[in-house]
TIBANU-645277 format. One record per residue (C-alpha): residue number from 0; z, y, x. Coordinates in steps of 0.2 Angstrom, whole numbers, always signed. Each point is the difference from the previous one (the first is absolute). Example, Ala and Ser with C-alpha at 12.3 -4.5 7.8 and 13.67 -1.06 7.14 Angstrom:
% residues 2
<site 0; <+39; -22; +62>>
<site 1; <-3; +17; +6>>
% end
This chain:
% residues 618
<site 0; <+437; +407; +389>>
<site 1; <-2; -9; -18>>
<site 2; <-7; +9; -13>>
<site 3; <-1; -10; -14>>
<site 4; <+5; -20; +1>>
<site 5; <+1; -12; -14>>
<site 6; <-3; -19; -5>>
<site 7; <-18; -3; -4>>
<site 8; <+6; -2; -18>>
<site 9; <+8; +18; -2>>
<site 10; <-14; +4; +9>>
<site 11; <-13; -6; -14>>
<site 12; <+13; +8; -13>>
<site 13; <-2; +15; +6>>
<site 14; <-19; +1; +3>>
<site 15; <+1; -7; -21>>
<site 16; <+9; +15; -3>>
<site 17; <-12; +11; +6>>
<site 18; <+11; +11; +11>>
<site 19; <-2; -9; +16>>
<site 20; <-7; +16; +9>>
<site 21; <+12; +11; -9>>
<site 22; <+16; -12; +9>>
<site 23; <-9; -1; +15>>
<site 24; <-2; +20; +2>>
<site 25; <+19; +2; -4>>
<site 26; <+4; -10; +12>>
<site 27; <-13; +7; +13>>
<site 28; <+10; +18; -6>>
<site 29; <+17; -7; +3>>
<site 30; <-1; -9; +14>>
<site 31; <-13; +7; +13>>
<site 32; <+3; +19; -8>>
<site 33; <-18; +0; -4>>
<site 34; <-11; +6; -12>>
<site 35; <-14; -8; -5>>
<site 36; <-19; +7; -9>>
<site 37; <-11; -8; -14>>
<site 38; <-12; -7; +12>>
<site 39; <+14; -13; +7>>
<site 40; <+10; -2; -18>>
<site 41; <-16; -7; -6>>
<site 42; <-4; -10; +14>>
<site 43; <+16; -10; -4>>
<site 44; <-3; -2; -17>>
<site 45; <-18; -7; +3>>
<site 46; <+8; -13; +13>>
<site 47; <+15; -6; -6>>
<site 48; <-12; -5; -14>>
<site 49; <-9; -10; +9>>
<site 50; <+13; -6; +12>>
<site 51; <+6; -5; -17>>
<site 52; <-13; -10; -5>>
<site 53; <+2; -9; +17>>
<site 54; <+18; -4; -4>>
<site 55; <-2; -7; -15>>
<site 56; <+2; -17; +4>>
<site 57; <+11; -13; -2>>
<site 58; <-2; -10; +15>>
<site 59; <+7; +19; +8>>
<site 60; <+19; +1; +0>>
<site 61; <+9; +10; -12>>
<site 62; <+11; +5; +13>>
<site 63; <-10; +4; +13>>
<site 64; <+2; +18; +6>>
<site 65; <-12; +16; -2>>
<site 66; <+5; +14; +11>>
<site 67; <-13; +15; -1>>
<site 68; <-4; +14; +10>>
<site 69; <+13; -7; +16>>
<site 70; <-1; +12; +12>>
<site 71; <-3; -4; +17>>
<site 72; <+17; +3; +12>>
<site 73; <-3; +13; +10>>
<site 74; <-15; +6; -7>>
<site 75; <-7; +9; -15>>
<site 76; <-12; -13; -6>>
<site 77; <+5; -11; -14>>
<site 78; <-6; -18; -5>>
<site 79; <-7; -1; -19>>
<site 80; <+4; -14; -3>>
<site 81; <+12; -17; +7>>
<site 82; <+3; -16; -11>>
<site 83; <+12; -12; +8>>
<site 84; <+9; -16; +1>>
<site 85; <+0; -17; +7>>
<site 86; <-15; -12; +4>>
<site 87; <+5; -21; -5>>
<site 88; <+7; -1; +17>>
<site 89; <+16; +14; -4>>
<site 90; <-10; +14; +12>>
<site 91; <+2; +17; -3>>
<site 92; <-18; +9; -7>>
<site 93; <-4; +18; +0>>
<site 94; <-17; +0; -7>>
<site 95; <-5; +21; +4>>
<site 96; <-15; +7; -13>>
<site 97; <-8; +14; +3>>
<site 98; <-9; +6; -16>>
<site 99; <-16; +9; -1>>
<site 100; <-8; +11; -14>>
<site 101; <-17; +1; +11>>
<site 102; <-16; -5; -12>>
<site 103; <-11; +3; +15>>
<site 104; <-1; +1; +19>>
<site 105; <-11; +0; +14>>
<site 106; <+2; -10; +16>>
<site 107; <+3; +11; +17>>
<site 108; <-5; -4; +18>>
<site 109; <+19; +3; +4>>
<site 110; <+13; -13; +3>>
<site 111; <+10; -4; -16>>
<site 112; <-6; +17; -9>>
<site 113; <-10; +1; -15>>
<site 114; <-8; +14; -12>>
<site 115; <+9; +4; -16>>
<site 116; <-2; +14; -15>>
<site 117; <+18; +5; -2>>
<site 118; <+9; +17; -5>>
<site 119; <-11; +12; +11>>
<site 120; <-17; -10; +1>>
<site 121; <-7; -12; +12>>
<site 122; <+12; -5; +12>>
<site 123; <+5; -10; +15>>
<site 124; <+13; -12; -1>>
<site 125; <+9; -15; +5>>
<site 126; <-7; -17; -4>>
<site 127; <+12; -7; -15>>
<site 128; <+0; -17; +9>>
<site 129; <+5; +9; +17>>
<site 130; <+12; +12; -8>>
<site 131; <+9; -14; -9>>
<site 132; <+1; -8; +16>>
<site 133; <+7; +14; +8>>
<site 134; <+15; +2; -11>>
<site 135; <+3; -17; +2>>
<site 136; <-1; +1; +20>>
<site 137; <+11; +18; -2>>
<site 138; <+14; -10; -8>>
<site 139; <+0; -16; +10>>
<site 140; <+0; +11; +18>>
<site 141; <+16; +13; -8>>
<site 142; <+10; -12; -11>>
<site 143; <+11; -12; +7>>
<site 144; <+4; -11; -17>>
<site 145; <-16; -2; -2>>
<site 146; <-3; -12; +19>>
<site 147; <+17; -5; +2>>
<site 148; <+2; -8; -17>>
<site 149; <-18; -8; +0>>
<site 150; <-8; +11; -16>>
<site 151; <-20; -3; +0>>
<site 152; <-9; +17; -5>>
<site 153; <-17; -4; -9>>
<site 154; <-9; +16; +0>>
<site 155; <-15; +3; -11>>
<site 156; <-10; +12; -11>>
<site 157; <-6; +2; -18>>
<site 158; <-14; +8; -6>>
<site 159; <-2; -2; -18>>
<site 160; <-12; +13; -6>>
<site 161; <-10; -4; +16>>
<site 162; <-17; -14; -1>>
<site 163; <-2; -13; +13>>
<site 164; <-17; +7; +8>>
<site 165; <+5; -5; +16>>
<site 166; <+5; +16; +9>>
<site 167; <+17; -2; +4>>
<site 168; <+0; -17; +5>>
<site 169; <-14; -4; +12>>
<site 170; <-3; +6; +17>>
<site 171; <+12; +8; +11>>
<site 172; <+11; +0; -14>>
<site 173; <+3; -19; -2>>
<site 174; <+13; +0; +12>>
<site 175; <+13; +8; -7>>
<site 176; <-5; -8; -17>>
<site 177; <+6; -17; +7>>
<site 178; <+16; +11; +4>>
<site 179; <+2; +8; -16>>
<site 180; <-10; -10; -14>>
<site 181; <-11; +14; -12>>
<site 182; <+0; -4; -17>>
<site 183; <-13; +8; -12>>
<site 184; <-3; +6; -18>>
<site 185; <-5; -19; -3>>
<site 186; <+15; -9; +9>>
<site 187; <+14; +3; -8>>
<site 188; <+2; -20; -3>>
<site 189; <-3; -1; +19>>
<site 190; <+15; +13; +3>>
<site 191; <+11; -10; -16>>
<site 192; <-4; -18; +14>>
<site 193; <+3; +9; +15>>
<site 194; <+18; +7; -7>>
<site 195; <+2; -17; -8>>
<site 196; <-4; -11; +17>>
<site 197; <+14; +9; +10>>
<site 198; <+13; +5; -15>>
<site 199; <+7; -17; -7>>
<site 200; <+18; +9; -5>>
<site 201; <+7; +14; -2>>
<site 202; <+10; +14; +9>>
<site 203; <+16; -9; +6>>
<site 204; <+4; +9; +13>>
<site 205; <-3; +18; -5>>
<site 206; <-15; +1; +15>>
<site 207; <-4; +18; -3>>
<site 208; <+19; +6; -1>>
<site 209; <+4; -11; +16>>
<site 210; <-16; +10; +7>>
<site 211; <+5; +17; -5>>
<site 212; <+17; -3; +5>>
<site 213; <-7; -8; +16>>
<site 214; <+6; +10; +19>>
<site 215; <-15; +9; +5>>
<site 216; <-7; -6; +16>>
<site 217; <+0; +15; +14>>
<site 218; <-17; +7; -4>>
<site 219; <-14; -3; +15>>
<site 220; <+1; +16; +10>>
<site 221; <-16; +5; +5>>
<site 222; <+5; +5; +20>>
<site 223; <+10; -18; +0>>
<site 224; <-19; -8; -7>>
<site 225; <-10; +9; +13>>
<site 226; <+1; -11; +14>>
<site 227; <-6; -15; -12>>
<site 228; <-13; +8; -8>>
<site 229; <-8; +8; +15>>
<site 230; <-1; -20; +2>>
<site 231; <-11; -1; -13>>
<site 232; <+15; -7; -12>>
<site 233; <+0; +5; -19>>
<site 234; <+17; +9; -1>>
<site 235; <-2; +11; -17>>
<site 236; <-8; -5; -17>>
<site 237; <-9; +14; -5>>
<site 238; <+3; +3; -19>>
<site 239; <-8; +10; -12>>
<site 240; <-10; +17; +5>>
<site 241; <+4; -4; +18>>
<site 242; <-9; -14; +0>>
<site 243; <-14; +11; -7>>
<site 244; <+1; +12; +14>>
<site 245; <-1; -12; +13>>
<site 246; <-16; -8; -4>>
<site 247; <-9; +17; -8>>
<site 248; <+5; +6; +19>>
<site 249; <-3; -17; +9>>
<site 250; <-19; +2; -6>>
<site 251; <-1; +17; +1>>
<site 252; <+3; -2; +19>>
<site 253; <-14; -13; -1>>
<site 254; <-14; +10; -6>>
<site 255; <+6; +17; +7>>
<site 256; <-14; +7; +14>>
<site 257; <-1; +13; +12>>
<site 258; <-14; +9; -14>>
<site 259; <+10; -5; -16>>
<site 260; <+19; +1; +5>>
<site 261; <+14; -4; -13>>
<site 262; <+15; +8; -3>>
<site 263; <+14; -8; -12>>
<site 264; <+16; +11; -6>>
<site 265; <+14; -13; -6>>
<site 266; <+13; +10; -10>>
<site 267; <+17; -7; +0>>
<site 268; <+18; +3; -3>>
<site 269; <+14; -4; +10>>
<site 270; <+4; -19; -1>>
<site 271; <-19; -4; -6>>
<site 272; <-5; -9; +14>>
<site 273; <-12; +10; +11>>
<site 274; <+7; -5; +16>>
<site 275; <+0; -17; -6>>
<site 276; <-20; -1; -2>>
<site 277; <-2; +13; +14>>
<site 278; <+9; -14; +13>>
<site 279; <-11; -14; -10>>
<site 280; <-16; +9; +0>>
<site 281; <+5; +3; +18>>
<site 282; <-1; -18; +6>>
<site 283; <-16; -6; -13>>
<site 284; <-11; +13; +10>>
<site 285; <+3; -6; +17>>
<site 286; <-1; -16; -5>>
<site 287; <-18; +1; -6>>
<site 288; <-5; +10; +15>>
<site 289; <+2; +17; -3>>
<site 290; <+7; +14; +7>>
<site 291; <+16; +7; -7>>
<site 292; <+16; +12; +2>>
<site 293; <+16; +2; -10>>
<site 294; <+0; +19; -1>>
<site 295; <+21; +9; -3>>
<site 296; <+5; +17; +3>>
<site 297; <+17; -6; +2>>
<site 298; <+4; -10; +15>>
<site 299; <+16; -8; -10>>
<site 300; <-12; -15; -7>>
<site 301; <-9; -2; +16>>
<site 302; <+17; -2; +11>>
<site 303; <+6; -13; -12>>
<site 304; <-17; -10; -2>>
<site 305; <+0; +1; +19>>
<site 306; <+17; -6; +1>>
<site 307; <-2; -16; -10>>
<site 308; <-17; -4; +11>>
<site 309; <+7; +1; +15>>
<site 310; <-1; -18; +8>>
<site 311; <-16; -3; -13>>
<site 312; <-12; +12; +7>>
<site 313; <-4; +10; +16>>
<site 314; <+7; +17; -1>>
<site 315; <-17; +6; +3>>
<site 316; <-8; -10; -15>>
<site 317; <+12; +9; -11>>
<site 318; <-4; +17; +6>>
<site 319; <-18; -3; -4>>
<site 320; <+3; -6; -18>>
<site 321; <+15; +11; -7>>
<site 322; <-2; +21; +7>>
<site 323; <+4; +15; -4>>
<site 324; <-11; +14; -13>>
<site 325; <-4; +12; +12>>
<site 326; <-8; -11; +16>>
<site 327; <-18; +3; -10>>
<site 328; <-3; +16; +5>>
<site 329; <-12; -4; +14>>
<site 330; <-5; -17; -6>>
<site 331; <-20; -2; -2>>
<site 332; <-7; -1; -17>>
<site 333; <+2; -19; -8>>
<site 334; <+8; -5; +13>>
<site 335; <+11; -15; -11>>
<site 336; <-6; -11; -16>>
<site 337; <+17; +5; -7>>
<site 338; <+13; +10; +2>>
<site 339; <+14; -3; -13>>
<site 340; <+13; +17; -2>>
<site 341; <+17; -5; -8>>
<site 342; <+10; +15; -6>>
<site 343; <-16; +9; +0>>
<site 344; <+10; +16; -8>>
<site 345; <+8; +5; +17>>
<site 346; <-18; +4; +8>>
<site 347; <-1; +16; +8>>
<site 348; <-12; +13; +3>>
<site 349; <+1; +2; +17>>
<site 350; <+8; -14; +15>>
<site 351; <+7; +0; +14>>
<site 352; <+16; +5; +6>>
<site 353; <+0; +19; -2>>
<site 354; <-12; -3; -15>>
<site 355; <-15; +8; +6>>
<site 356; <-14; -18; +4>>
<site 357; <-12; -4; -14>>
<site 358; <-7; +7; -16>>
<site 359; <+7; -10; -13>>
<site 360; <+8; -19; +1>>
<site 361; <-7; -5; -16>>
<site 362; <-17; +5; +5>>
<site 363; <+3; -8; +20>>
<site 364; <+4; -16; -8>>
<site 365; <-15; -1; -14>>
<site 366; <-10; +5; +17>>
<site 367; <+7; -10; +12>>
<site 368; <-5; -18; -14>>
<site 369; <-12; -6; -8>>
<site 370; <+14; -5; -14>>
<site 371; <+17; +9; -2>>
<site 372; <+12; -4; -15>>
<site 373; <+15; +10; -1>>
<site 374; <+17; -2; -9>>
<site 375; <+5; +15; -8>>
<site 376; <+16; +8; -10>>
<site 377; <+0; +17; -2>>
<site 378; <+18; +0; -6>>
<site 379; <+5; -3; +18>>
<site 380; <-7; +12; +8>>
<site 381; <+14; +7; +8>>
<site 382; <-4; +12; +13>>
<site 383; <-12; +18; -3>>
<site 384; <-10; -6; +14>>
<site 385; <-5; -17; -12>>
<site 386; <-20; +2; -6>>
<site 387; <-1; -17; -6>>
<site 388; <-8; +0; -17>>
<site 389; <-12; -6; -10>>
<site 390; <-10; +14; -2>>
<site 391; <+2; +6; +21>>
<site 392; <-8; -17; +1>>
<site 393; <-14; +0; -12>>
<site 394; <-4; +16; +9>>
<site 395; <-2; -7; +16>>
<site 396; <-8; -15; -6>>
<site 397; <-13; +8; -8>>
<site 398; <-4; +10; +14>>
<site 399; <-3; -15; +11>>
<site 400; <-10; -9; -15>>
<site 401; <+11; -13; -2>>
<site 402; <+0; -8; -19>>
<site 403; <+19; +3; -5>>
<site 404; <+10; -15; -13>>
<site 405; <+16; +1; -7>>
<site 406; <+13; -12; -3>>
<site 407; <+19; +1; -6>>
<site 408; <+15; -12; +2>>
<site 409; <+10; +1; -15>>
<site 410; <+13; -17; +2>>
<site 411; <+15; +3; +7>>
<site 412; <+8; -10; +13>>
<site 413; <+16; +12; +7>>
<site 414; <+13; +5; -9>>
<site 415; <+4; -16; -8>>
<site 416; <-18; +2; -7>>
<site 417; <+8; +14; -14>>
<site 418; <-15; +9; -3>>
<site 419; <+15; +10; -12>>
<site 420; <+9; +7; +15>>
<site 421; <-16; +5; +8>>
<site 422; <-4; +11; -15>>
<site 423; <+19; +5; -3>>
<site 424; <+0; +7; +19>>
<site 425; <-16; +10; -3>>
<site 426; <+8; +6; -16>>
<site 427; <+18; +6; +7>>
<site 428; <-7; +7; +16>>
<site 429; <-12; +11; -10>>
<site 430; <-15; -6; +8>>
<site 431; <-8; -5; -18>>
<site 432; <+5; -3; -16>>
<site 433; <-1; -16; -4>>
<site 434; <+8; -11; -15>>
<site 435; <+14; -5; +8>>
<site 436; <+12; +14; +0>>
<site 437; <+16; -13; +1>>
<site 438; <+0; -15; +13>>
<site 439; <+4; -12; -12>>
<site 440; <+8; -16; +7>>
<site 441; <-10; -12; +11>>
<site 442; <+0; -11; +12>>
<site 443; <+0; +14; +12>>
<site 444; <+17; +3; +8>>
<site 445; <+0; +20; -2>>
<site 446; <+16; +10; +4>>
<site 447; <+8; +17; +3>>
<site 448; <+17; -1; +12>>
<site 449; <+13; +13; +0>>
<site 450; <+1; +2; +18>>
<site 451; <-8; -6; +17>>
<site 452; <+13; -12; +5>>
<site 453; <-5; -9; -15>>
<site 454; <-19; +0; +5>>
<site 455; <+4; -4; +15>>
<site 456; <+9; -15; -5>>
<site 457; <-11; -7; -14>>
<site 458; <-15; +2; +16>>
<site 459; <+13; -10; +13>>
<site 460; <+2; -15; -13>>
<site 461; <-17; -1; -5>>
<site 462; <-5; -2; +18>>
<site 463; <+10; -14; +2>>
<site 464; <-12; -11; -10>>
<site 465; <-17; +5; +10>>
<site 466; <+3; +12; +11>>
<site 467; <-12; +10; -11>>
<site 468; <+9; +14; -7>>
<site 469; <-1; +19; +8>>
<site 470; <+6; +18; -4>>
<site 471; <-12; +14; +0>>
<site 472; <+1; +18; -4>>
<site 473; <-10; +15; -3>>
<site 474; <-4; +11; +14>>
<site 475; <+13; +10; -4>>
<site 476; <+12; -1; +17>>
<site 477; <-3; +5; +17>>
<site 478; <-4; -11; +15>>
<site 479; <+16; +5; +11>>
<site 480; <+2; -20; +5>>
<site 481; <-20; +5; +10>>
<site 482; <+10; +11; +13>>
<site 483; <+18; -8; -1>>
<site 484; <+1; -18; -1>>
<site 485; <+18; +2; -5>>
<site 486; <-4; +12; -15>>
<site 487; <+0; -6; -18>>
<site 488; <-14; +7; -10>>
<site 489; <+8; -7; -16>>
<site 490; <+18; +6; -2>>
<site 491; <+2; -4; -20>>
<site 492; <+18; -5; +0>>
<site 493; <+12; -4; +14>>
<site 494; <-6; -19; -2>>
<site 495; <-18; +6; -3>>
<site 496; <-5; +3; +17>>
<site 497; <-19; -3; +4>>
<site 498; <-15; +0; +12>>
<site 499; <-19; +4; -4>>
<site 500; <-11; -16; +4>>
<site 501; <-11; +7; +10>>
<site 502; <+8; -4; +17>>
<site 503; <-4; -17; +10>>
<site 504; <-6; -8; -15>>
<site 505; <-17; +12; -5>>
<site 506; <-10; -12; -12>>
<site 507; <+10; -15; +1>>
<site 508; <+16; +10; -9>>
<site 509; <-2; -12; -17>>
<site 510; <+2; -15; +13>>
<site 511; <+14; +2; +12>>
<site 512; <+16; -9; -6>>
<site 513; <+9; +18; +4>>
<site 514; <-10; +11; -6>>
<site 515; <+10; -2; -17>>
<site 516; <+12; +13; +7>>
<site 517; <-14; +11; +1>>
<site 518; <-7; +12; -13>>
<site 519; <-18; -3; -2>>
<site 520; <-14; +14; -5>>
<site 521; <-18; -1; -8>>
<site 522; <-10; -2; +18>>
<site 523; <+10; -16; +2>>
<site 524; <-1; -8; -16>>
<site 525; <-15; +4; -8>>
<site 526; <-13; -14; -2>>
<site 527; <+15; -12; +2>>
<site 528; <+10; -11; -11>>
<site 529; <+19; -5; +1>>
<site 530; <+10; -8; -16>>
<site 531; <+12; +16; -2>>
<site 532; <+0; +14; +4>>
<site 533; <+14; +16; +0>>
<site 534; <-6; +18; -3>>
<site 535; <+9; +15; +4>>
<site 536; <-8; +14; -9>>
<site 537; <+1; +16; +9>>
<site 538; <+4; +19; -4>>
<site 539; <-22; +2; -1>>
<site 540; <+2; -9; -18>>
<site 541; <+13; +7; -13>>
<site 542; <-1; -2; -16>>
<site 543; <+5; +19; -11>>
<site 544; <+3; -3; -16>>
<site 545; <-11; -16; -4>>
<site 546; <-12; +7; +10>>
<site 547; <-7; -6; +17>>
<site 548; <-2; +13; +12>>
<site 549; <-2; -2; +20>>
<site 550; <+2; +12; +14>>
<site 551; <-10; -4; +17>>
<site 552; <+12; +11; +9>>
<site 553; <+14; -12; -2>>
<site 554; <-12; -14; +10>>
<site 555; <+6; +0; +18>>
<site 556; <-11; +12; +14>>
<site 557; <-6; -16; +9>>
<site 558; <-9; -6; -16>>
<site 559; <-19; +3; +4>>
<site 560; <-4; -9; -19>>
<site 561; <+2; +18; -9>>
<site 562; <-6; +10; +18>>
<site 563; <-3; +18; -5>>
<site 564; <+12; +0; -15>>
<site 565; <+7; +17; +3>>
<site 566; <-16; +7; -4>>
<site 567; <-5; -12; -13>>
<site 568; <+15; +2; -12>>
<site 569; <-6; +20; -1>>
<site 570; <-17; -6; -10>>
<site 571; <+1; -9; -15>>
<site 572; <-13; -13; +5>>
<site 573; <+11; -3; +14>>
<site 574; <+13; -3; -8>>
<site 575; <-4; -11; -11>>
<site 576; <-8; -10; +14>>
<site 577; <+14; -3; +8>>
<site 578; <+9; -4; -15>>
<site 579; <-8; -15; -3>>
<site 580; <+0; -6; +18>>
<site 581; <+19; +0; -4>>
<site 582; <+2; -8; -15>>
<site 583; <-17; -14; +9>>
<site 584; <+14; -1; +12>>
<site 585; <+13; -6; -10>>
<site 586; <-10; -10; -12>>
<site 587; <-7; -9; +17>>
<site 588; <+19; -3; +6>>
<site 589; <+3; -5; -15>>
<site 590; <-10; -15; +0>>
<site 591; <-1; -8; +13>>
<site 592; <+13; -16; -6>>
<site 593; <-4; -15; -7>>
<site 594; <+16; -1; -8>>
<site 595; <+9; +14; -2>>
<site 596; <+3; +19; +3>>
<site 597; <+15; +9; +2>>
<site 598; <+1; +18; +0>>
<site 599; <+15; +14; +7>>
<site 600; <-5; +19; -3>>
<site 601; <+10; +13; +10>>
<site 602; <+0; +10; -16>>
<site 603; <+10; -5; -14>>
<site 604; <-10; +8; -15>>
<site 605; <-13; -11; +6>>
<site 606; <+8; -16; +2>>
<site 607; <+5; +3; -18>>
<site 608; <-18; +4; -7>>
<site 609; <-6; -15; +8>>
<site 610; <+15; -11; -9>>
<site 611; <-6; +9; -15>>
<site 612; <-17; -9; +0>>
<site 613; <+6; -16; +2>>
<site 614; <+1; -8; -19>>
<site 615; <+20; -6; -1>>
<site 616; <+6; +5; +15>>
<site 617; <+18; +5; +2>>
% end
């Protein structure tokens, strides 16, 4: 999406007028639904002075384009800054800046990660040669303008309150300035050449519209990458904070001892990429040597990932790298160098089939390594017997004398990268208020249908494109199909008739070409992508005049998630535990598309307090 595009010329008009960060936070407002703080507001202001200054130049095209603040298709990271036009020869440029108001920093022994001040302090943080790079690799890979019209991204990065002492461009950092030239607080006439050497004439083409307006490739699905990365092949650009957490995690395993062990907590919502750097880090550390596991409660992930290796690894070398949380309960102490837990919130106390082996997972997986990293939401913790948490973490962590670090994943890559409907889905499902009480419109594809045949429908087209749409519901319907293949458990409408998934399929529901008949439920699509998904909200979540409000009792009796609710809704703790493993429930469902999310509820007063939140909606 394009924030804010002009000439160069309007563009230096507007920066002579003054109000340059003024226009650009309207626009930010308007068009990405988003509020933005002091902190930022000057930031533009500072830059698009200097960037200014760069442009003032004759030899520079008047009609060239500006476009700042582009944000990234599928994703929540934005570019600050793209000039383009065409070189002598008639080719499209796209030259992307990343602007910097760092005065200071401090090299790192980390790949492509540096030390800044920012808001909070010292920080860790991408390279601004490698994170310009990034974008620029991002764009390339999902854009299909942008390779099939031949249009030459130059990424680079300009610091220009920061000295040329050396730091950020010797060492292991000169690679990717040879990618991604850096330009100091003494180069802007080095920046003015570099735009002039590959911008001869202006914008004729309208690039950055053609680019915006460009079909989005079909995002690299993690399971379809596996089999290529396990080759050793780089599958994923890792942008921003996830490139930070795969290095701070990388050395950690390094360093970590049986006498000093290492414990990293990476916070991330849904969409952030956790599994991403999980599958990446995955494949680094047995490269180098080491000892590592892919750790998931939930088997979904693992019967997919196993699927798409099948034919590229021995059934036996899968088994050894990707298991299960509870196989550590009789595992000898530092046992691994790693062990990597993705959705680290499903833990549990105790393993085994009747629940009744082990202590604690978290503590049998910090044992069981020397390093352990583990992926956590709490928001989708969706079942009372779910202990993972940062603080059941710490605990066992400290216990065990492991030095404990934490890290969070903030950019968004699901749900069309709108960080908006994140917020408005935490808003309207009272899980916390947040400032996005109305889902303003995105690029998201958000809808409320009036009956099932209708979701039913939108779901059957949408899988024509990709065989990657599904159905899913809350737990809200009995299992009859289990005992009498013939039996329906879904009977929403005489043309509504539907199974569960968990039949033949098990894991592999997301996959089978069929299985979009079936109804999916949160043990089979948790941890795992598809581009749209259909919810069917159940009797457990009603909305009573504008207020959310769930009842356990409605979830089916099969559902172990909320096991013992008969005596948990008669306390008030209880009760408000299983309220929000409802509403994680949902909010989970609720995001697991790339591209959009459509929503039936079996109560009407519902359905119309959900069309109530959404900004313009009939």
């Amino acid at each position: 999406m394009i924030v804010y595009q002009k000439t160069k010329s309007e563009f230096l008009d507007d920066v002579l007028s003054n109000n340059v960060e003024e226009i650009i936070q309207d626009l930010v407002l308007k068009k990405l639904g988003r509020k933005t703080g002091q902190p930022e507001i000057n930031s533009w202001r500072n830059s698009m002075m200097y960037m200014d200054k760069v442009l003032s130049d004759a030899q520079i095209p008047a009609d060239s384009g500006v476009s700042i603040e582009y944000q990234l298709p599928h994703a929540g990271m934005r570019i600050d800054f793209v000039l383009t036009g065409q070189d002598e020869h008639g080719t499209d440029k796209a030259i992307i800046i990343e602007l910097k108001q760092w005065s200071e920093s401090t090299a790192t022994d980390k790949d492509g990660v540096v030390s800044t001040y920012l808001g909070k302090g010292l920080q860790e943080v991408n390279h601004p040669s490698y994170q310009a790079w990034s974008y620029a690799a991002y764009l390339d890979g999902f854009n299909e303008t942008v390779y099939t019209d031949g249009i030459q991204l130059l990424p680079c990065a300009y610091l220009h309150n920061h000295p040329d002492n050396g730091v950020l461009t010797s060492g292991h950092y000169a690679d990717y300035v040879a990618k991604a030239p850096l330009f100091l607080k003494s180069d802007a006439l080095k920046l003015r050449e570099f735009i002039r050497q590959h911008v001869k004439h202006g914008d004729k083409s309208g690039i950055m519209y053609r680019i915006d307006g460009g079909r989005i490739r079909p995002s690299k699905q993690l399971a379809d990458s596996l089999a290529s990365m396990m080759k050793g092949n780089q599958e994923f650009i890792l942008l921003d904070e996830q490139k930070v957490v795969y290095e701070t995690a990388r050395k950690l395993a390094a360093k970590s001892r049986d006498e000093k062990k290492h414990v990293l907590i990476v916070h991330g919502g849904p969409g952030t990429g956790k599994t991403v750097v999980a599958i990446n880090l995955l494949v680094n550390l047995t490269k180098q040597g080491l000892v590592a596991k892919y750790v998931s409660k939930n088997s979904a992930p693992r019967a997919v990932y196993k699927s798409k290796l099948t034919g590229s690894m021995r059934r036996t070398v899968f088994d050894s790298l990707f298991v299960g949380s509870g196989v550590f309960t009789q595992t000898p102490e530092n046992t691994f160098d790693a062990l990597i837990v993705d959705e680290a919130h499903r833990l549990n106390e105790k393993s085994g089939l009747f629940s009744n082996l082990g202590i604690s997972q978290p503590l049998e997986v910090i044992r069981s390594s020397r390093f352990s990293v583990f992926f956590l939401d709490e928001d989708q913790r969706i079942a009372v017997q779910d202990v993972g948490s940062e603080e059941e973490i710490r605990k066992w962590a400290d216990k065990e004398g492991a030095e404990v670090h934490v890290l969070n994943l903030v950019s968004q890559f699901r749900c069309n990268g709108s960080d908006a409907y994140m917020a408005w889905l935490d808003n309207v499902l009272d899980i916390r208020e947040t400032a996005n009480p109305s889902l303003d419109a995105t690029d998201y594809d958000f809808r409320v249908v009036d009956t099932p045949d209708e979701l039913q429908q939108l779901i059957y087209e949408k899988n024509k494109e990709r065989n990657r749409a599904r159905m899913v519901a809350g737990y809200c319907w009995d299992w009859a199909s289990k005992k009498d293949a013939k039996a329906f458990d879904f009977n929403l409408s005489p043309t509504f008739q539907h199974k569960w998934n968990l039949t033949d399929d098990g894991g592999l529901w997301m996959m089978k070409p069929d299985s979009v008949t079936e109804i999916g439920c949160i043990h089979t699509s948790q941890g795992l992508e598809l581009d749209y998904i259909g919810v069917i909200i159940g009797p457990d979540l009603l909305v009573r005049d504008g207020e959310v409000v769930t009842n356990a009792l409605a979830r089916a009796s099969a559902d172990k998630t909320v096991q013992g609710k008969k005596q948990l809704v008669k306390s008030p703790e209880g009760r408000a535990q299983l309220d929000l493993i409802i509403k994680n429930t949902y909010r989970t469902l609720m995001t697991r598309a790339m591209k959009g999310c459509y929503v039936y509820c079996t109560d009407p007063e519902t359905a119309a307090y959900l069309r109530h939140r959404i900004k313009n909606s009939a």
